[in-house]
N, C-alpha and C positions, 0 to 999 in steps of 0.2 A: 247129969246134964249140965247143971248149972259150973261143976267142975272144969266139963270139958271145956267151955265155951269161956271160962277165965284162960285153959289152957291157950286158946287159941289167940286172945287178945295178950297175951304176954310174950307169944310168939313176934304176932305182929309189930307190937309195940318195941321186940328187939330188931326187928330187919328194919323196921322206920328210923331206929336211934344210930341204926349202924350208915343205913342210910345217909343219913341226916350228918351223920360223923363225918362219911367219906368225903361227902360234897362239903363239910365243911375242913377238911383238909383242901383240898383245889382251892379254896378261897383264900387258906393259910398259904397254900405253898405259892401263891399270885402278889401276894400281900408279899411275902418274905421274898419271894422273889424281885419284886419293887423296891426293896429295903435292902436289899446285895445281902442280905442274910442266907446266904449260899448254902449252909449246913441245911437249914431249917426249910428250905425248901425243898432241898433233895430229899430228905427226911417224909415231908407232905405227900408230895410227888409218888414219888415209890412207893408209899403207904396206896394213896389215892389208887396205881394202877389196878388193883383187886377188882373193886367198884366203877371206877372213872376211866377207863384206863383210856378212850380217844380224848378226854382234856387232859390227863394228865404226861402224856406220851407227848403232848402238844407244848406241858410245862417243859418235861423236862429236855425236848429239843431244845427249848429256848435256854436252858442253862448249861446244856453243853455247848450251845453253839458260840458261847461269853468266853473270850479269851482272857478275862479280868477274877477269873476263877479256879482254885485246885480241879475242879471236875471238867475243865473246858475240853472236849475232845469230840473232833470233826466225829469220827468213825461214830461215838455214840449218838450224836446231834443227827448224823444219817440213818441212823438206823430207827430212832426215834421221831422224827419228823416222816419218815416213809408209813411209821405205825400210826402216826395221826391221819394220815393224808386217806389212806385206804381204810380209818374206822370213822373217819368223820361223818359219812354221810349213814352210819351203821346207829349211831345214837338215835336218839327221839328228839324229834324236834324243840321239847318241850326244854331238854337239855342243852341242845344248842342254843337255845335262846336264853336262855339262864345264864349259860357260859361264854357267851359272845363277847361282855362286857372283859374280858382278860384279854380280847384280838384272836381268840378261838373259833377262829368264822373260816370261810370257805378263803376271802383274799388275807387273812394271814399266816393261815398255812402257808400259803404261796409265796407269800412274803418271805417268811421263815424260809421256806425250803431254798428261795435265789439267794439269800444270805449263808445258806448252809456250803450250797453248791460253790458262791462266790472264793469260800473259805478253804475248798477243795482246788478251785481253780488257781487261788493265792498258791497254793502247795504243788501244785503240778508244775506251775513259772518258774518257781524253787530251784524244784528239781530238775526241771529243762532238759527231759528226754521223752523216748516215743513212747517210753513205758508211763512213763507218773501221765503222759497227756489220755495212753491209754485207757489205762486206770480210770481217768474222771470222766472217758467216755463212755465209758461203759455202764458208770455210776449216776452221769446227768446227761445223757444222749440231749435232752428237752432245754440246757442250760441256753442261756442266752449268749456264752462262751463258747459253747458247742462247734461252732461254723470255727470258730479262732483256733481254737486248740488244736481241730482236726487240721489246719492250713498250718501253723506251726510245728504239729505231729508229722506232717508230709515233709515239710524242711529239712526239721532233725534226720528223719530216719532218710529222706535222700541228700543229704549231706554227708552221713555216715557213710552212704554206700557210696557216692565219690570219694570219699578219704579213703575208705579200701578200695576203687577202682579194680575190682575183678567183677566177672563175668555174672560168678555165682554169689557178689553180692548185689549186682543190680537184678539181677533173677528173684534174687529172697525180695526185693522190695516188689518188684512188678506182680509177684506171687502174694505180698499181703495186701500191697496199698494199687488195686487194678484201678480201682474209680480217682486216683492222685489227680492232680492238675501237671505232675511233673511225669505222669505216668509215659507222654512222648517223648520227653527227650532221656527219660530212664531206658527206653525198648532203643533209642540211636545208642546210647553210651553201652549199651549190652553187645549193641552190635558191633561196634568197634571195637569195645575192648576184648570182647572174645575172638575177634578176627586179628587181633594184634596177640591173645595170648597163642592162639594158633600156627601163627604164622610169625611167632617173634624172631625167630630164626632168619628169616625172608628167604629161604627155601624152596627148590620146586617143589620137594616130599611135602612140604606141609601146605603150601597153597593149594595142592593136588588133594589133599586132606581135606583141607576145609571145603571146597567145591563138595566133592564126596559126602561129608558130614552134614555139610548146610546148605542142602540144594533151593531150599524157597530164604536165603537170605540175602537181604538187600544191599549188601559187599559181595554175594558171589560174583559180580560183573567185575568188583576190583579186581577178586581174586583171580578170574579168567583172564582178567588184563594181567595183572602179576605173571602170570604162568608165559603168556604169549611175551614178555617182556624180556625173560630170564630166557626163555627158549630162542629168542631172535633175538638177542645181544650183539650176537656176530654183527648180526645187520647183512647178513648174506643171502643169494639164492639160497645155497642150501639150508640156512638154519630157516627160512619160513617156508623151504618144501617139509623139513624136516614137522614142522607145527602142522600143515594141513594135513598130513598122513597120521599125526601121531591124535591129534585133539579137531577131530573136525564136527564137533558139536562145542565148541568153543563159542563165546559169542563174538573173539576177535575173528572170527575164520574170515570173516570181508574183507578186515583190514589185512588179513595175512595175502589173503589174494591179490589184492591190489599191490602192498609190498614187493611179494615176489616179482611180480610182471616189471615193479619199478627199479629193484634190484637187479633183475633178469637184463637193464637198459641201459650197461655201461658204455654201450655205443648203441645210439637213438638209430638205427637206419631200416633199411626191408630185410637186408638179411638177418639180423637180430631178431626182428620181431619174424620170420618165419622159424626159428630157431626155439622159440618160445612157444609158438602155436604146435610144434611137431612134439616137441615135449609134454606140453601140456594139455592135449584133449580135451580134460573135462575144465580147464579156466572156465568160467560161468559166466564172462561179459565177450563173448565168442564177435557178435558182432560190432561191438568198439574195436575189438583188435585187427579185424578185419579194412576199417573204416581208419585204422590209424596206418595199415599198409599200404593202403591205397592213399592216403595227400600224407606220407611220413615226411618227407621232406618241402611240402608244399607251404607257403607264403598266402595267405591272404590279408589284402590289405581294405579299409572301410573308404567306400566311397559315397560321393552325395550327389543325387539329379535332383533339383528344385528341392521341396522339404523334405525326398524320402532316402534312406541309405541301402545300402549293400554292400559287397564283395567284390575284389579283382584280384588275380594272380600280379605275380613282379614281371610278366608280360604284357600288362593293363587290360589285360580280357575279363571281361563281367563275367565272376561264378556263382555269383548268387543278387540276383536284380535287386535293383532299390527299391522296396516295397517296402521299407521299414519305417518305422517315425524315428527309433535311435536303432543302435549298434554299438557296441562292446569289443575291444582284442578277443581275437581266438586264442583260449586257455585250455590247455588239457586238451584240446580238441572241440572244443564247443565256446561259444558266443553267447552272450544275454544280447534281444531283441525287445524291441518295442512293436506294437499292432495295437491299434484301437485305445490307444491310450494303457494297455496291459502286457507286462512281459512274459515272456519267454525264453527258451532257450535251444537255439538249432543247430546240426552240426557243421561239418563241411559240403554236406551234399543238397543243402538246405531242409532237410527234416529236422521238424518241429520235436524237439526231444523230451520239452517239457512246455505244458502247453502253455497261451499267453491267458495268464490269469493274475498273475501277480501283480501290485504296486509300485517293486520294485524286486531286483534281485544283483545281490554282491558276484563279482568274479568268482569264481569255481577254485576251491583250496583244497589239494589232497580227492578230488572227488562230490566235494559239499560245499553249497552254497548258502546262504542267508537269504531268504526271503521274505516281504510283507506283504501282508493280506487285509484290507483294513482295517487299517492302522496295527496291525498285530504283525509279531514276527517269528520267523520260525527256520528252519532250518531243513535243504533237502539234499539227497545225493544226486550224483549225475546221472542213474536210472528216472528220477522221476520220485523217486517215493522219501517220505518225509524220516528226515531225524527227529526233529521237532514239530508238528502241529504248529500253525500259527498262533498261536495264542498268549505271546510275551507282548508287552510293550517296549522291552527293551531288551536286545543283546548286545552281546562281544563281540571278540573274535577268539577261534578257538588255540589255548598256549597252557602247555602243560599239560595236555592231555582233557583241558575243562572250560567251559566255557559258561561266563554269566548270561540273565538271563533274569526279568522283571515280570511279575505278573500284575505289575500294575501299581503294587504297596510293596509288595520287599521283595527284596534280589538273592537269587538262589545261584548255585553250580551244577553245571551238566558234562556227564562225561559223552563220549562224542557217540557212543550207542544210547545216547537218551534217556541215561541215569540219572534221577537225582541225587547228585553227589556228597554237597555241601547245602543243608534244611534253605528254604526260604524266611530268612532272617534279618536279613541287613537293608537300612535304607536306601544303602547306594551300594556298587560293588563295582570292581575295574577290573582289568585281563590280568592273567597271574604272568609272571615273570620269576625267571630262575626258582618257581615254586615256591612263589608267597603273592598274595596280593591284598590290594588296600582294600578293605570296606572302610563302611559306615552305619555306625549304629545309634538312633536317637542322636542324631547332630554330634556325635562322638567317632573320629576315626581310629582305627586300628590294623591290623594285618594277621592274615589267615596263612596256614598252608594247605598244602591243594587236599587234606582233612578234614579241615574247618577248625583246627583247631588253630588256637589264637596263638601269632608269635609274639604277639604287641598287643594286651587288651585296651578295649575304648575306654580314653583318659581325657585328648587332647581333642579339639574342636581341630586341629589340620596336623599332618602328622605324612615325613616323607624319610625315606630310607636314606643313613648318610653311609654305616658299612655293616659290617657283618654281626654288630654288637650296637649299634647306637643307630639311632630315630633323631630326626628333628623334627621337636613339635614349633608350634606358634600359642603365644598368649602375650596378651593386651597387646597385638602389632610389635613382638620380638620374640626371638627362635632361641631357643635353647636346645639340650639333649637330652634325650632320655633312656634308657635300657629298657630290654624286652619283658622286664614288668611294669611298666608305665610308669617305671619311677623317676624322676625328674633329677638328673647327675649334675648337669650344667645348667645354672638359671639361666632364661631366659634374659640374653641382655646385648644380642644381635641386632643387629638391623635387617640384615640378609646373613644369608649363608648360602652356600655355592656345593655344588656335585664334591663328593672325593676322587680324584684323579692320579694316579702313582704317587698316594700317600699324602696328598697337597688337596687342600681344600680352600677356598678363599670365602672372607667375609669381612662383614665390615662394621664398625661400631662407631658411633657419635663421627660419624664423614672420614673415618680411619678407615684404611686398607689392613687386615691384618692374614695369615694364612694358619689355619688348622691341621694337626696331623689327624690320622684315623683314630686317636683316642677323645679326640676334640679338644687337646689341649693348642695353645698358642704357639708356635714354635717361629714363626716370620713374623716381626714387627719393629716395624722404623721409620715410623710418623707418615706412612703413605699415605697418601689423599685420593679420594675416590672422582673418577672420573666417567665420563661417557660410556655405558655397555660395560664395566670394568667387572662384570659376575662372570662374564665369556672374555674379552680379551685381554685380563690379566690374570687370568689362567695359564699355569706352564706348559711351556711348550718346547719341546726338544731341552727340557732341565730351565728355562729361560721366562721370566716373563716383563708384559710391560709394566713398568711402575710409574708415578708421577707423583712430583716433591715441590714443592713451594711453585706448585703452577707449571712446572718443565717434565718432557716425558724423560723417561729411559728405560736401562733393563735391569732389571737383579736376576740372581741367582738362586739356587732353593736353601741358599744360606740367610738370602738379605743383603748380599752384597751387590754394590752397584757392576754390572758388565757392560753397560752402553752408559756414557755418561747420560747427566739428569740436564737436556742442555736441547730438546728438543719440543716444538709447539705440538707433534704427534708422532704417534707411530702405526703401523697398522701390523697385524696379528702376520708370523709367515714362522715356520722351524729354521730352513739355511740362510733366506735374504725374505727380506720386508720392508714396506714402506717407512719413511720416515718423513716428514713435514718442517720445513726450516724457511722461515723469512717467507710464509703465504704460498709457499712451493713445494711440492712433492716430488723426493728424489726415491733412490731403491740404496740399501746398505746390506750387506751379509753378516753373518753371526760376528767376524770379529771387528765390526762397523769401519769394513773399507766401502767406501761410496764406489756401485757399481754404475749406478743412473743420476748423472746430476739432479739435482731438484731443483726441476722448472717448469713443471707440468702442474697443473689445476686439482688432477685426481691421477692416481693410480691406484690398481687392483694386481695382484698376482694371481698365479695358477699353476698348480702341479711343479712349484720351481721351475717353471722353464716358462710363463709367458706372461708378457704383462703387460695388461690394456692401462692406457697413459690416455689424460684428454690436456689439450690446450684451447688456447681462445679459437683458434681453429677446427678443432674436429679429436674426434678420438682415434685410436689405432693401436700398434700393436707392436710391441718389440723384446728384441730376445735379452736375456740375463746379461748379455754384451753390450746391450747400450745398442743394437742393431736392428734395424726398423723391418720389420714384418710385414706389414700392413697401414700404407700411410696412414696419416693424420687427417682424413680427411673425410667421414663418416659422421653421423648423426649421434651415433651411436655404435657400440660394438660387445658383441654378450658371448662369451667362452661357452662351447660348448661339448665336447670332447675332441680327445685328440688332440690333431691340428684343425680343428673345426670351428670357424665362429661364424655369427649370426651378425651382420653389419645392416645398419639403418642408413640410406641417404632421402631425400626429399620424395623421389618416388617410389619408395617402400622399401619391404627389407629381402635380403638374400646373404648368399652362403658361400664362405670363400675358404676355400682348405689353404692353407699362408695369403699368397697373395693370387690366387686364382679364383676368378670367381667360377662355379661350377653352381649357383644358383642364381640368375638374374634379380636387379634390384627393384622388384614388379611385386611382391606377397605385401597382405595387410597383414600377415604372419607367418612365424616359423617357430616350430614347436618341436621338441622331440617325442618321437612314435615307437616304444621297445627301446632297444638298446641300437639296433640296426638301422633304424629311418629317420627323415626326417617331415614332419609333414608339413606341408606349404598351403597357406590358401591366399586366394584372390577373388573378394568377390564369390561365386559359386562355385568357382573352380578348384576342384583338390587336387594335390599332387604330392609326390612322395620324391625322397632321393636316398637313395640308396650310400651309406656313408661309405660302405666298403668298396664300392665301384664308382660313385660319382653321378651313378646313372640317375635320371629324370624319369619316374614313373607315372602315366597318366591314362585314365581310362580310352579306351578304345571304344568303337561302333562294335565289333565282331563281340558275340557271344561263345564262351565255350560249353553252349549246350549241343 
């Protein structure tokens, strides 16, 4: 008995020594480890794991994670900080509080471990792709990095997939990274560039293709434009009957319809249009066609009784009463009206075609008009029903096939079925032109094409088209050139710069006149001096422009060389004959400066080479390129209006003399042109019209033609 019971205490007395051993290893390997004695701690440590192993897993985090030592290595310091982390709260209390005194506690594990992860992170920046960011995501999802890496991981790996700009590399991103921040404009760049690899050819087969393949994609509407584009090339009747027969679920089929009918319109009259209607049965705006046979050749002109307007034929018969508050030209067949302070729009027969509800509404273009709705704008056709919902603060006008369009904060493009064509992105955006237009991006200008994609990215705070290869920007108040990567060719050291015109551009430096070719270099310079308006009238003209030199005008050539001597106090702008100014008088001179009009006149204007208003201390008037008088001197006033047409002012108001005839009495408190055809007179409440081609005086009548 007495045996066993030594037996038992020599047992114990070993698990206590060993005990006591281990624990005091952890204190050795805390100690050595304080002391950078790095062998002798690893040694501890690793002995310690047997017995210790959540402080000792805790040591040796800390000495892998010392990049000042042969054992420094991330992988082990993670592997070994994860084993403390999940045995710490597995010890006894009794141990924890023993070993706490080494930072073996709950906050330095955690300590440890953002130090470990930090060290991870330092290595993923390193290596600076989606994989090494991967990698540390996976390893410290909880880092304090975590948010960074993942927004850095979305960069690289959608950067990548721009650099390969295929289909099936924006697909592999959109497939790993769905929750991206770039995740929207990843699913636009898919959609393009797969409609571009589709359709790289520009092909019916493959536009015909893509439709077919990618029936819910938000290019199909290009691609049905595409299709309807290549197929009506001709621009004939037959190539858009050819479209309706062949594609009549097309989304251009409206526009093909209304083409045809416009094509079908090479002579506007009734037989035409009954020629159209016998052919074409099923047209689907039956009753406008009808309504354009009956007033095809008909005139209506706007009249006014007291505040309200209406309608009269060019026999002054009232065809639609003044009940209006305004009135608009008949376009297309139809008129914007005003009612109760809201518009509308009615046709010839006075039906209301779209009801008065609107703010406002633009003239009728192609079928569609612009309207606002408070304060919002939107777009309709001339059924009645909307392209646009009102809900823009801001539009264009439709060019290029797209029209901008504000919701308020940024400016987006629409194609004219209602597409969003071009993202809502830009601060500001303007109408496209020859298929590019200017945004603005964060106070930054630039230019799109009708893609969105940039032809000019935003560099410059003002930024305008000089040709086919160069931009003019502005900085600190002077313009330079730049090329279509916003790279700056020509500093900035203009004062102005002017339009390119047959290769001739004008600008000016330090009060110098000099002339630019389309590459922006210098090619005219010879001490010109900048004068009045000289961005517009020393610009070439018929090879010709004005110049002035120590105070005197004259002309050069697109050499530089003088053609009118430098010997004049002005000139005024003309191609064959123009004004010149000598001794406080205005004569008239032709290209090879023989004086056709003494100068003795106050003012002269030409017109069309053939007419020219002269004023003396007398009165104004009118004479021919002969020096032969038109229109005496004896007018208030006298304003070119076509033709042989002017507008002459005496003391009792103005009218209308075709030479010297008058064919409008001198009674209007105005004379305006109305179309290209009329001209409208008022007096007071009275309206009247003249008819330029006939002479005739149009004025409402009593009789109605109801």
């Amino acid at each position: 008995m007495k045996r066993n019971v030594l037996n038992s205490l020599v047992v114990l007395l070993l698990v206590f020594s060993s005990s006591v051993s281990y624990a005091g290893k952890v204190k050795k390997g805390f100690v050595a480890l304080e002391m950078h004695d790095y062998f002798k701690a690893k040694k501890a440590f690793s002995k310690g794991m047997k017995y210790n192993p959540e402080v000792c897993s805790f040591g040796l985090a800390n000495l892998y994670s010392r990049d000042n030592n042969v054992f420094y290595s991330k992988d082990s310091a993670y592997r070994y900080i994860r084993l403390a982390k999940t045995t710490f709260y597995d010890a006894k209390a009794s141990k924890r509080e023993r070993f706490a005194k080494y930072g073996w506690d709950a906050n330095g594990i955690d300590s440890l471990e953002r130090i470990i992860a930090d060290q991870f992170y330092a290595e993923a920046k390193r290596i600076n792709t989606s994989d090494s960011y991967n990698s540390f995501l996976n390893s410290h999802p909880n880092s304090i990095h975590a948010q960074r890496a993942l927004t850095v991981r979305d960069s690289i790996a959608f950067f990548s997939a721009v650099m390969e700009n295929t289909s099936s590399s924006y697909k592999a991103f959109i497939d790993t990274y769905p929750q991206s921040d770039y995740i929207d404009i990843a699913r636009d760049n898919f959609y393009e560039v797969e409609f571009s690899e589709l359709t790289g050819d520009e092909s019916l087969a493959s536009y015909l293709k893509f439709v077919q393949l990618n029936a819910n994609s938000p290019l199909r509407p290009a691609a049905e434009k595409k299709i309807f584009e290549i197929v009506t090339e001709p621009n004939t009747q037959e190539s858009f009957d050819v479209f309706i027969r062949t594609y009549p679920e097309n989304s251009m089929i409206d526009s093909a319809w209304r083409q045809l009918y416009q094509s079908s319109m090479d002579t506007f009259d009734l037989l035409t249009l009954k020629r159209f209607k016998n052919k074409y049965p099923n047209y689907p705006y039956q009753k406008e066609l009808l309504r354009d046979m009956e007033y095809i050749d008909s005139v209506f002109l706007p009249i006014k009784q007291g505040d309200q307007f209406g309608f009269m034929n060019t026999a002054g018969i009232t065809m639609i009463p003044p009940v209006y508050q305004q009135v608009s030209k008949f376009s297309e067949g139809l008129a914007v009206a005003a009612k109760n302070g809201k518009y509308g729009v009615i046709d010839k027969y006075n039906q209301v075609r779209i009801p008065f509800k609107f703010d406002a509404i633009s003239d009728f273009n192609n079928g569609r008009a612009i309207v606002e709705q408070n304060g919002l704008q939107g777009m309709i056709h001339r059924n009645g029903s909307f392209v646009f919902e009102c809900k823009f603060d801001d539009m264009g006008t439709l060019s290029d096939g797209l029209i901008y369009a504000s919701d308020g904060e940024k400016f987006g493009y629409y194609d004219v079925t209602g597409f969003l064509r071009i993202p809502m992105k830009f601060t500001d955006a303007y109408d496209f032109s020859n298929g590019i237009a200017k945004v603005e991006l964060d106070g930054l200008a630039a230019f799109i094409d009708i893609y969105g994609v940039y032809v000019v990215p935003p560099a410059f705070e003002e930024l305008r088209i000089f040709s086919d290869s160069l931009y003019i920007y502005e900085q600190n108040g002077f313009y330079g050139f730049t090329n279509r990567l916003g790279k700056s060719v020509i500093d900035p050291m203009y004062d102005e710069i002017g339009e390119l015109h047959n290769g001739f551009a004008i600008a000016s430096i330090d009060g110098e006149i000099v002339y630019l070719n389309g590459g922006g270099q210098v090619i005219v310079q010879n001490d010109f001096e900048e004068f009045p308006n000289f961005m517009s009238r020393g610009e070439f003209l018929n090879g010709e422009a004005i110049a002035m030199k120590e105070g005197v005008y004259g002309k050069i050539n697109q050499k530089g060389r003088e053609v009118i001597k430098f010997q004049y106090e002005n000139l005024g702008m003309g191609a064959y004959i123009f004004p010149f100014k000598k001794k406080g008088q205005w004569g008239v001179m032709n290209a090879s400066g023989k004086v056709i009009v003494p100068s003795k006149y106050t003012s002269i204007a030409i017109y069309d080479d053939a007419y020219i208003i002269a004023s003396t201390d007398f009165g104004e008037g009118v004479l021919s390129i002969n020096d032969k008088e038109i229109i005496p001197m004896s007018f208030l006033s006298v304003e070119y209006l076509t033709d042989d047409l002017f507008v002459a002012e005496s003391e009792t108001g103005f009218g209308v003399l075709r030479k010297k005839e008058m064919i409008a009495p001198l009674e209007f408190d105005s004379v305006q042109m109305f179309g290209k055809d009329f001209l409208l007179l008022i007096k007071l409440e009275r309206w009247a019209y003249l008819d330029i081609a006939t002479g005739k005086l149009i004025e409402m009548r009593v009789e109605t033609g109801e």
